[in-house]
C-alpha positions in Angstrom: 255.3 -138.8 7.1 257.4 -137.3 10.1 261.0 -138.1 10.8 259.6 -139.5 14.1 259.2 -142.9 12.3 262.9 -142.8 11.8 264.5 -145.7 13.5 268.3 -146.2 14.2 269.2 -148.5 16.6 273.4 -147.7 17.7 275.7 -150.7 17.3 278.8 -150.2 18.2 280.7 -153.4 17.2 279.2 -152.8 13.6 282.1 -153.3 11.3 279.4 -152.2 8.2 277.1 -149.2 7.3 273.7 -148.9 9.9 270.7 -150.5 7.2 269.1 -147.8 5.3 265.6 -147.0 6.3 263.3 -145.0 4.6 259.3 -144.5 5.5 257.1 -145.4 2.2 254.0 -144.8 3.9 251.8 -143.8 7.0 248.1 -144.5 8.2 247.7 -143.0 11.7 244.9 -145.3 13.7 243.9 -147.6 10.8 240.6 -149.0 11.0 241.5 -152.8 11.9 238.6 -155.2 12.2 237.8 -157.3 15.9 239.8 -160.4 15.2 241.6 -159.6 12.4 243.9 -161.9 10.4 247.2 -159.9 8.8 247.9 -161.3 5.4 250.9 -160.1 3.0 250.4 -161.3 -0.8 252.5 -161.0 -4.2 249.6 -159.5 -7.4 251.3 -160.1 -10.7 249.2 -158.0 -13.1 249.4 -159.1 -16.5 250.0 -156.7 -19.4 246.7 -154.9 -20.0 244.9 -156.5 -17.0 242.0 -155.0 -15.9 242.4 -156.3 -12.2 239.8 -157.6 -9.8 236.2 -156.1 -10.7 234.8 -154.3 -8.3 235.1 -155.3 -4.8 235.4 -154.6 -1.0 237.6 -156.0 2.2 236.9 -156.7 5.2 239.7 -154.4 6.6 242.3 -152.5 5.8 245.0 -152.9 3.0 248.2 -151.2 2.7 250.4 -151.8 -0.5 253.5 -151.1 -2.4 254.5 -151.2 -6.2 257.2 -153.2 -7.2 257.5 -152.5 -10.7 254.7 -151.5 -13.3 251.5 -149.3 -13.0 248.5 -149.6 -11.2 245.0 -147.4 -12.1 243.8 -147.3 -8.4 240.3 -146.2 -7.6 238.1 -146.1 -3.9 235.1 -145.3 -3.6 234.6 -141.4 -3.5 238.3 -140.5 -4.9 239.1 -140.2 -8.4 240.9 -142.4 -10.1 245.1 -142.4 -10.0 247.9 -144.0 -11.3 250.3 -145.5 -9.1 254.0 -146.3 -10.3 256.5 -148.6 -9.4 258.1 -146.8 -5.7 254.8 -145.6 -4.5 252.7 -146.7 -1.8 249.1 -146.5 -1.2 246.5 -148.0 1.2 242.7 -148.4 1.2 240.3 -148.6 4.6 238.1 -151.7 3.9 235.0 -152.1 5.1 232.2 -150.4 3.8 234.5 -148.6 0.8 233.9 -150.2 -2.5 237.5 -150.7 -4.7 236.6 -150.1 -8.4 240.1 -150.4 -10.3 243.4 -152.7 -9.6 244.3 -152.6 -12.9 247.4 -152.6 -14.8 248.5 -149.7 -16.7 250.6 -150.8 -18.9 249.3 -152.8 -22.4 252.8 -154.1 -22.8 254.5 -154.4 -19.2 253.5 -156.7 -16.0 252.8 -154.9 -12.6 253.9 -156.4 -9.5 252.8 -155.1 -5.9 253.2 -156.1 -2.2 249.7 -156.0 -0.5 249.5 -156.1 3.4 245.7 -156.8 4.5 243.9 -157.3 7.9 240.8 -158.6 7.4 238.5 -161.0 9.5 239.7 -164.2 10.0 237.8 -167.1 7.7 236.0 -164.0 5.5 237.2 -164.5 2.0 239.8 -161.5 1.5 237.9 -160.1 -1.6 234.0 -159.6 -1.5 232.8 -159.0 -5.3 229.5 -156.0 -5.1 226.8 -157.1 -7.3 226.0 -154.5 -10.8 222.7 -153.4 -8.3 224.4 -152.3 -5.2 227.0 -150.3 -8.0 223.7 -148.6 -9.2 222.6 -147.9 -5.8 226.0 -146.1 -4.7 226.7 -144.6 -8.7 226.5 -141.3 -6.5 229.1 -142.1 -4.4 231.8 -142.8 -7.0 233.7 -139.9 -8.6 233.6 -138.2 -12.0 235.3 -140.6 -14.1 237.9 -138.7 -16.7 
């Protein structure tokens, strides 16, 4: 993240402080679907939740954690945990999303999800337990 995405606009009749802003995260030349629809939506994980099963979208996702923990896992990286501050971001298409989870057995996990997907195509697409076996390769070691 470069300080050219710092933004300041100059107000001179400002009687307060300029607003803070502060870049969470950066995707240069995201891969955006042909007629894409941008939806934002609120997850509240429950404590324990294992999240979504696995799953795919149409287009890209960028998100940001609230409060909680997330296990996060794409296709072909190895699994993470992502904490309450941190962004992350996922490509869609193709890439299959193994883990949503929540982290925590005791806590709930909250996060901000940005999507552009294709218009009237259901924002989650479930992959079937043979197309998992067909692409086992393509998933990293698991710890």
């Amino acid at each position: 993240m470069s300080s050219e995405h710092a933004h300041h606009l100059e107000n001179p009749g400002a009687t307060t402080p300029p607003p803070k802003l502060d870049l969470v995260s950066s995707v240069p030349a995201p891969p955006a679907p042909d007629n894409a629809e941008a939806m934002t939506i609120l997850v509240t994980l429950p404590p324990g939740s294992a999240g979504n099963p696995p799953h795919r979208h149409t287009g890209p996702a960028f998100g940001y954690l609230i409060r909680g923990e997330m296990i996060f896992e794409l296709e072909g990286e190895p699994q993470r945990v992502i904490k309450a501050g941190e962004a992350f971001w996922e490509p869609g298409g193709d890439v299959i999303h193994y883990q949503d989870g929540n982290n925590l057995p005791d806590a709930e996990t909250e996060f901000v999800v940005t999507m552009f997907g294709v218009a009237g195509q259901p924002m989650l697409i479930p992959v079937s337990a043979e197309e998992l076996e067909e692409r086992r390769d393509r998933r990293a070691p698991r710890p």
